[in-house]
VOBATI-740578 format. One record per atom (N, C-alpha, C, O): atom name; residue number from 1; x, y, z. Coordinates in nm, 2 decimals. Atoms other than C-alpha are relative to their C-alpha. Layout:
% VOBATI-740578
 atom seq     c1     c2     c3
   CA NUM      X      Y      Z
...
% end
This chain:
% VOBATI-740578
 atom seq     c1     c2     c3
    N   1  -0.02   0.14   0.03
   CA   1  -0.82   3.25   0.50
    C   1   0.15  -0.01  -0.01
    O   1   0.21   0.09  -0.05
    N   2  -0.12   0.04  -0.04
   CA   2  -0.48   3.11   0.55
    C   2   0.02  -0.14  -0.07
    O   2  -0.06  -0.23  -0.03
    N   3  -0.03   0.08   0.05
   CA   3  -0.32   2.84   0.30
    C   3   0.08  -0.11   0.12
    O   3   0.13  -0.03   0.20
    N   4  -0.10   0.02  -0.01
   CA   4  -0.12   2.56   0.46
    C   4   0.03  -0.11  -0.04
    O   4  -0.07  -0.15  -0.11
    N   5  -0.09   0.12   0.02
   CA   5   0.10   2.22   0.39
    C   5   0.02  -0.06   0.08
    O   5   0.12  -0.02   0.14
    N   6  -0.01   0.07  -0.08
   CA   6   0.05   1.96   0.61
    C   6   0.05  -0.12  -0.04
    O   6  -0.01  -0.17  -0.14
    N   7   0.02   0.12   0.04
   CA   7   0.20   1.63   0.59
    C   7  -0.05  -0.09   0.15
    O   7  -0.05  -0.05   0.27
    N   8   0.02   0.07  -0.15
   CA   8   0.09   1.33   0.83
    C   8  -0.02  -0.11  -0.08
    O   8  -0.08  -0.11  -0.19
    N   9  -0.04   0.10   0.07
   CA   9   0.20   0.99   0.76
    C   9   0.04  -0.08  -0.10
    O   9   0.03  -0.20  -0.13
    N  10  -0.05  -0.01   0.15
   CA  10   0.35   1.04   0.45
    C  10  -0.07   0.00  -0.09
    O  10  -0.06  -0.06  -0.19
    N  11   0.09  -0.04   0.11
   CA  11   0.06   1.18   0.31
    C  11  -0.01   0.18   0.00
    O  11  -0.05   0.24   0.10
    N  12   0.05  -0.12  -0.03
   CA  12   0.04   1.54   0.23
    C  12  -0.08   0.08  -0.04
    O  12  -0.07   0.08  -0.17
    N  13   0.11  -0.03   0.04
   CA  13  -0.25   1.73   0.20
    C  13   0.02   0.18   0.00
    O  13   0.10   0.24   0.07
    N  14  -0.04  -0.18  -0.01
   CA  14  -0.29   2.14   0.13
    C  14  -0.11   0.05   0.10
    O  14  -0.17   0.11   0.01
    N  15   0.09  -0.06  -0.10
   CA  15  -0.54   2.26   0.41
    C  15  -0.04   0.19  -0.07
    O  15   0.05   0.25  -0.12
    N  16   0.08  -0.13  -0.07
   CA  16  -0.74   2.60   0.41
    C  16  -0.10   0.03   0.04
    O  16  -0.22   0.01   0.03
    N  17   0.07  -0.04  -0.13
   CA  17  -0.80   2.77   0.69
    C  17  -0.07   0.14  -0.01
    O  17  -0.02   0.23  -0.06
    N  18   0.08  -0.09   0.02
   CA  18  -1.09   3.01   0.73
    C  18  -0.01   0.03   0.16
    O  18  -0.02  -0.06   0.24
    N  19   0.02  -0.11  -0.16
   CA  19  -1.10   3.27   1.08
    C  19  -0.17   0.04  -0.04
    O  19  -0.21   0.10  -0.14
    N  20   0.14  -0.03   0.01
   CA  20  -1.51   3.28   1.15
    C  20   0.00   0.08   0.10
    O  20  -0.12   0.10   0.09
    N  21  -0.05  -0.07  -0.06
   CA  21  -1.41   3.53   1.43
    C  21   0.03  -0.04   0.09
    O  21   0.07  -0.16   0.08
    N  22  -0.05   0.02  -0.13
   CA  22  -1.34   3.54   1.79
    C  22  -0.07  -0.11   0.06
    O  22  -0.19  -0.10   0.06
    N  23   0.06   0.10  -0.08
   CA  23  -1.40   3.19   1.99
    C  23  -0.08  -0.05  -0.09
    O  23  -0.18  -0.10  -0.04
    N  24   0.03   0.14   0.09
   CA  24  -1.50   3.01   1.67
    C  24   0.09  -0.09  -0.04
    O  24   0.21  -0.07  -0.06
    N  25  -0.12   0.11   0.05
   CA  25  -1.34   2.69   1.58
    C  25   0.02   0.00  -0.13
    O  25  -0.06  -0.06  -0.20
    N  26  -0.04   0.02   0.12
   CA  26  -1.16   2.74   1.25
    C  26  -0.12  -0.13  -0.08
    O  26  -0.16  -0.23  -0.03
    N  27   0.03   0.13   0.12
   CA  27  -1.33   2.53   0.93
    C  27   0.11  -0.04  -0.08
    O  27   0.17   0.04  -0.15
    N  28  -0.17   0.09   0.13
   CA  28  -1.02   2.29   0.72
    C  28  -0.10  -0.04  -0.05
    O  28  -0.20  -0.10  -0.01
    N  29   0.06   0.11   0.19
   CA  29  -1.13   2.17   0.39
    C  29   0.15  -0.06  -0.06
    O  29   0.23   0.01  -0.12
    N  30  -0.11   0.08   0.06
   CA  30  -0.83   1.89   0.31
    C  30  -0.06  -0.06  -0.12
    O  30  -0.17  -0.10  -0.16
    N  31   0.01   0.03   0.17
   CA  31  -0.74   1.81  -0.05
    C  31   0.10  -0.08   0.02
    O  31   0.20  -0.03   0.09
    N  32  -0.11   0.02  -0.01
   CA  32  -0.52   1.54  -0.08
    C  32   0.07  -0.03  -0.10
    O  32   0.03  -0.07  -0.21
    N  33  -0.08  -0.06   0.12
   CA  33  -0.18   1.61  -0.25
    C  33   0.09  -0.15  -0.01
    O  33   0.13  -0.21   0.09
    N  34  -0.08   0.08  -0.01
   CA  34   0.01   1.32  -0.38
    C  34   0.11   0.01   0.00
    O  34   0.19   0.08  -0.05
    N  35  -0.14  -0.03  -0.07
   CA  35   0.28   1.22  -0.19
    C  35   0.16  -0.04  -0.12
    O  35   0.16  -0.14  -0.19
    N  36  -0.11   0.02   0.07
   CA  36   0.60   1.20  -0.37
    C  36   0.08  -0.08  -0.03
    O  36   0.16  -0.10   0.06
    N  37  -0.03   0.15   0.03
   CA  37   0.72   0.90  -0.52
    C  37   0.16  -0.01  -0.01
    O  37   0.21   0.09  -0.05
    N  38  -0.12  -0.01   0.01
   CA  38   1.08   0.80  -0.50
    C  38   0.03  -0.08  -0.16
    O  38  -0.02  -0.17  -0.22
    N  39  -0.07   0.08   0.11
   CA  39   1.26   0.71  -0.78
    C  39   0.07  -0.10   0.01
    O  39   0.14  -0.12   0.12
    N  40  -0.09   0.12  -0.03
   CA  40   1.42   0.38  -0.85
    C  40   0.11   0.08  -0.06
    O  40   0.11   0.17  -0.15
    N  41  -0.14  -0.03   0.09
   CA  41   1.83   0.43  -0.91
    C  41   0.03  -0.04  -0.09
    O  41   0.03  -0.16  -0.12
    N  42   0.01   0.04   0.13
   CA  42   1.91   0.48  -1.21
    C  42   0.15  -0.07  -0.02
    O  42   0.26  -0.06   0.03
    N  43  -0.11   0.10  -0.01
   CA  43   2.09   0.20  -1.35
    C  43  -0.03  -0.12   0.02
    O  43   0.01  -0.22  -0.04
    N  44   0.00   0.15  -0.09
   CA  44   1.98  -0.04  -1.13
    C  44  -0.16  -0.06  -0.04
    O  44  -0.23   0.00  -0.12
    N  45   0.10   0.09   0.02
   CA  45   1.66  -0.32  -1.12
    C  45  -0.07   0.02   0.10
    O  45  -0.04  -0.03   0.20
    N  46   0.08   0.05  -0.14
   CA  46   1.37  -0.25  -0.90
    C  46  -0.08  -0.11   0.01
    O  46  -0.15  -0.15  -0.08
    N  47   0.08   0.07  -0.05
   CA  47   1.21  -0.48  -0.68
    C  47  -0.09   0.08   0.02
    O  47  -0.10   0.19   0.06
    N  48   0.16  -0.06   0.03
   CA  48   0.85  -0.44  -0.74
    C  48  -0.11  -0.08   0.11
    O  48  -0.10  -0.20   0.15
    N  49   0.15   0.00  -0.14
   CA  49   0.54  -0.45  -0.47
    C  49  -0.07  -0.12  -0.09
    O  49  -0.09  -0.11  -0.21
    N  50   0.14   0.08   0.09
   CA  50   0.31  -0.75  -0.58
    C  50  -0.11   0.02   0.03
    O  50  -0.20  -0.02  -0.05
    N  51   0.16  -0.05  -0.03
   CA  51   0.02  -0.62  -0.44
    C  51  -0.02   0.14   0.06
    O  51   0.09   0.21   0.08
    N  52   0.01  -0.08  -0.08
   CA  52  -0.12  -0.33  -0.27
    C  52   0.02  -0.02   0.11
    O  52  -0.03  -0.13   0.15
    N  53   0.02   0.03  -0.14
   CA  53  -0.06  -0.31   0.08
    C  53   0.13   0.06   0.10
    O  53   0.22   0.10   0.03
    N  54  -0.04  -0.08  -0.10
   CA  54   0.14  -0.15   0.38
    C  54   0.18  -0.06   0.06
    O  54   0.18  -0.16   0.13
    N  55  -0.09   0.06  -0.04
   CA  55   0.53  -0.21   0.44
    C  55   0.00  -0.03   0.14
    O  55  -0.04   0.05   0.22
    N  56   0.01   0.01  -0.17
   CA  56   0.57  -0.36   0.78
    C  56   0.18   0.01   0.04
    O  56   0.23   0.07   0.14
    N  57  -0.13  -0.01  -0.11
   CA  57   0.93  -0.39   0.83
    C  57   0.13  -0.01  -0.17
    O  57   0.10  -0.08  -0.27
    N  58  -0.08   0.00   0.10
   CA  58   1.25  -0.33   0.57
    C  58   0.13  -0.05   0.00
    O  58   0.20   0.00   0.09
    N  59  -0.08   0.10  -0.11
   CA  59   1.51  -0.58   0.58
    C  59   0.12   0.01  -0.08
    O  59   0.19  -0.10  -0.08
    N  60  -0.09   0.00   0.03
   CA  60   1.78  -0.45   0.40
    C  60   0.03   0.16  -0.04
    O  60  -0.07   0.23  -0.07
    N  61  -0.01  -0.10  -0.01
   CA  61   1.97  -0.13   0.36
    C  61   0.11   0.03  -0.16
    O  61   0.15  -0.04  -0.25
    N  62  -0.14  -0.07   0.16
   CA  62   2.23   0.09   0.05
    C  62   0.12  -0.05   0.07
    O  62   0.18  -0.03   0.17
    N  63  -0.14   0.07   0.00
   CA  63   2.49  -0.13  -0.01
    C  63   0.01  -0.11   0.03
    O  63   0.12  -0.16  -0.01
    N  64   0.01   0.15  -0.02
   CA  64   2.39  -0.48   0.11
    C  64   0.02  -0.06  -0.10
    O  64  -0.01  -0.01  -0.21
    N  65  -0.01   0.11   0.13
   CA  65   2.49  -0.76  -0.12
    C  65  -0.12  -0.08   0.05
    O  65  -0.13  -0.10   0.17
    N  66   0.08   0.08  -0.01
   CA  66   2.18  -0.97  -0.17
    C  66   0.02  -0.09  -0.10
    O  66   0.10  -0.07  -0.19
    N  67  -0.01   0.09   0.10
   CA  67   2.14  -1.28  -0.37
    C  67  -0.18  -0.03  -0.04
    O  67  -0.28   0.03   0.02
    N  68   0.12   0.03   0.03
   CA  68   1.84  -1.46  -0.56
    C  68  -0.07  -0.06   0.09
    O  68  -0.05  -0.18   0.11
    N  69   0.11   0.09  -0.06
   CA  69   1.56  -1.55  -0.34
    C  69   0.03   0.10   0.21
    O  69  -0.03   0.09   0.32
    N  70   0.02  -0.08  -0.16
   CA  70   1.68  -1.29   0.00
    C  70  -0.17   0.11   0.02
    O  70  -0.25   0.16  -0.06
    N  71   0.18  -0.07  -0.07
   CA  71   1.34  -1.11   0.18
    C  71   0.13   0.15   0.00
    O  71   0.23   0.16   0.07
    N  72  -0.04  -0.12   0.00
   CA  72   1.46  -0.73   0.10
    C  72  -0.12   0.08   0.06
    O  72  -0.09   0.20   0.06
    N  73   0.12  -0.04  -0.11
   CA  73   1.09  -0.64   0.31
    C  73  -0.11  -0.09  -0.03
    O  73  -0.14  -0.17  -0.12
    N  74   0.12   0.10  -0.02
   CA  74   0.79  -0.80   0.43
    C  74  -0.14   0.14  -0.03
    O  74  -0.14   0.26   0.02
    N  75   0.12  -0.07   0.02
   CA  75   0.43  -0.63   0.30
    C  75  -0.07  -0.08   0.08
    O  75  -0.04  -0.19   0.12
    N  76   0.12   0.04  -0.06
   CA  76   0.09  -0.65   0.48
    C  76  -0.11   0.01  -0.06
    O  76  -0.15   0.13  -0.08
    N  77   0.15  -0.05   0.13
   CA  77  -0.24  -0.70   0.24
    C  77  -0.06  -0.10   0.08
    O  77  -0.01  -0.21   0.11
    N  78   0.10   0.11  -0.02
   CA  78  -0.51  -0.86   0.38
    C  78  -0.02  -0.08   0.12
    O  78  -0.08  -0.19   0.13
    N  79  -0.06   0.00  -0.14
   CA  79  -0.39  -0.86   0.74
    C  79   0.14  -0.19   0.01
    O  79   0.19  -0.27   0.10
    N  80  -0.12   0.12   0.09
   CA  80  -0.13  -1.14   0.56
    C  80   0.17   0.09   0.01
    O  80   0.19   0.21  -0.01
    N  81  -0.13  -0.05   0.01
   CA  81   0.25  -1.07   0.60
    C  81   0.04  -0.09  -0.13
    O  81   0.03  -0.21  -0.14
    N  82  -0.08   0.04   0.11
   CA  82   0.45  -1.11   0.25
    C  82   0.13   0.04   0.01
    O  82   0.18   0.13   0.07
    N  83  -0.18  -0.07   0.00
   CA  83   0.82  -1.10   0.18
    C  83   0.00   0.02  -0.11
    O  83  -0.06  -0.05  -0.20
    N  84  -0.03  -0.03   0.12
   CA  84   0.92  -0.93  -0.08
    C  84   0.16  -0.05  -0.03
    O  84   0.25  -0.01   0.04
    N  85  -0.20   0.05   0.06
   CA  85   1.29  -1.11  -0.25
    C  85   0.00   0.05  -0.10
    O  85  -0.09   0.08  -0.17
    N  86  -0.07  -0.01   0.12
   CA  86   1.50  -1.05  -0.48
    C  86   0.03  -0.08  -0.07
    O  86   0.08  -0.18  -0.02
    N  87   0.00   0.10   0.08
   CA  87   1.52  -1.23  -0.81
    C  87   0.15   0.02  -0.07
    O  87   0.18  -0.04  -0.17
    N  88  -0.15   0.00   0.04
   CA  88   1.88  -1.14  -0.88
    C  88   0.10  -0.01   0.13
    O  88   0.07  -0.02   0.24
    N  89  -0.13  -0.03  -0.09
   CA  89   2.23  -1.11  -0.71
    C  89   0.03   0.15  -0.07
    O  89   0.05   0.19  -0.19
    N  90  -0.12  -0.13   0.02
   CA  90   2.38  -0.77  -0.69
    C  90   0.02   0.03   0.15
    O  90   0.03  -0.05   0.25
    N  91  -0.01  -0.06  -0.10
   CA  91   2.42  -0.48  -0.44
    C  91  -0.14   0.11   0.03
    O  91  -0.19   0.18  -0.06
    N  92   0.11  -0.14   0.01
   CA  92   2.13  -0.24  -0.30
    C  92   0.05   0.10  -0.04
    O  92   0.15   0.15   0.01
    N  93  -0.05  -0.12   0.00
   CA  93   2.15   0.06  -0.48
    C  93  -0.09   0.13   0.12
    O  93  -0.05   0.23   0.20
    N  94   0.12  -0.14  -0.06
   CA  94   1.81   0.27  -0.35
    C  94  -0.09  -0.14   0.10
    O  94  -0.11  -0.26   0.08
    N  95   0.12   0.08  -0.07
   CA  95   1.57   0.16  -0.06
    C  95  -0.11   0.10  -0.07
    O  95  -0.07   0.20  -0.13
    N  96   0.09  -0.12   0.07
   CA  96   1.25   0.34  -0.21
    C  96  -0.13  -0.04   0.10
    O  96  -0.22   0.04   0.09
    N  97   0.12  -0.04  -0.12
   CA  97   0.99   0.27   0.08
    C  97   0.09   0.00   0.17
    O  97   0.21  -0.02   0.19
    N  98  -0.03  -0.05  -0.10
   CA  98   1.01   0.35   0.44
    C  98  -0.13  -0.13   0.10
    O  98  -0.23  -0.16   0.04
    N  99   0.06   0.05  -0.05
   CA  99   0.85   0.12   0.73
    C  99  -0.14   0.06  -0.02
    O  99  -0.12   0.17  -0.05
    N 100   0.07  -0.10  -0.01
   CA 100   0.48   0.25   0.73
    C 100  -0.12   0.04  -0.10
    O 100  -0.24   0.07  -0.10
    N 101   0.04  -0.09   0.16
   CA 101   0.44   0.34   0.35
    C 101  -0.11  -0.07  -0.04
    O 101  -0.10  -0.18   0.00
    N 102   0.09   0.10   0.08
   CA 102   0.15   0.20   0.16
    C 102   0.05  -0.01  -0.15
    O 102   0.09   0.09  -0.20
    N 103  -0.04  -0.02   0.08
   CA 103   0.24   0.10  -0.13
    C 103  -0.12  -0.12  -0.14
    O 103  -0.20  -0.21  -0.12
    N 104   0.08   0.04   0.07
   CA 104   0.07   0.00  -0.47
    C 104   0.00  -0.14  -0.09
    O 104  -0.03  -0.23  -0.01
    N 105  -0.04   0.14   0.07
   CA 105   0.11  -0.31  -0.70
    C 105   0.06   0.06  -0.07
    O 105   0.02   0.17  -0.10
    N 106  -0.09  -0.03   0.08
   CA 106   0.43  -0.27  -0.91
    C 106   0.10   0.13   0.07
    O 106   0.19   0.17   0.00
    N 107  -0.08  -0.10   0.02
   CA 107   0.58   0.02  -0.72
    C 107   0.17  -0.08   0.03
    O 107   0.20  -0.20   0.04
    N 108  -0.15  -0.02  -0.01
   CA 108   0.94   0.03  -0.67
    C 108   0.02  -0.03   0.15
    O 108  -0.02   0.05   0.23
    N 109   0.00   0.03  -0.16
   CA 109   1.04  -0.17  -0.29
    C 109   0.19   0.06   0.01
    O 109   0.23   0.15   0.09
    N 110  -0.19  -0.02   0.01
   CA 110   1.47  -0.14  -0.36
    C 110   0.03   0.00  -0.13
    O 110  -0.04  -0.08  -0.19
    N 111  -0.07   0.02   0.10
   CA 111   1.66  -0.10  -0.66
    C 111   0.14  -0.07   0.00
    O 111   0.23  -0.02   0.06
    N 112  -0.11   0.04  -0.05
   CA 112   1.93  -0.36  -0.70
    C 112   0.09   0.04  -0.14
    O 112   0.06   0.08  -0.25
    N 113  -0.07  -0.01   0.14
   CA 113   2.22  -0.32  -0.92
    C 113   0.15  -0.15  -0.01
    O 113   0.24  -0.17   0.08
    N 114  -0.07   0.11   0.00
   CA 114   2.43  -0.64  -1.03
    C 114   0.18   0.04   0.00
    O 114   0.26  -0.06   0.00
% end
């Protein structure tokens, strides 16, 4: 049997693999490992997820100046597009999701710092 670490679409799961001999198809038994959360920067104010659901597109990067009420990414719940804004003025410090990510209610979308 053979341990390994797979990730696939920023989920990673630990796989083992079992050899039943020659010209059998391996058996995987996936466990899945949670994926790694980023931290908000410290210091700074994150913008928080309002719901569960899937970033579609991220609309600002480290170091933008944003103000109160800019779309810093748009979420997808419910086959619905949301913008997520910012309720202050500063600068991005941290992006903390990636196009793709699923993300939960309350996590961490950017951290701004004023």
């Amino acid at each position: 049997m053979k341990n390994y670490t797979i990730t696939v679409n920023g989920n990673t799961y630990d796989v083992t693999v079992e050899e039943n001999g020659a010209g059998a198809a391996p058996a995987a038994a996936a466990t899945p490992k949670a994926a790694p959360k980023k931290a908000a920067a410290a210091g700074g104010t994150p913008i928080s997820a309002p719901m569960n659901g899937t970033i579609v597109e991220v609309k600002v990067k480290v170091g933008d100046k944003v103000t109160n009420g800019t779309v810093v990414a748009v979420l997808e719940a419910m086959k619905m597009e949301n913008d997520i804004v910012s309720d202050r003025d500063g600068v991005v410090a941290a992006v903390c999701v990636n196009k793709g990510d699923s993300v939960e209610t309350g996590a961490a979308v950017v951290t701004i710092n004023a």
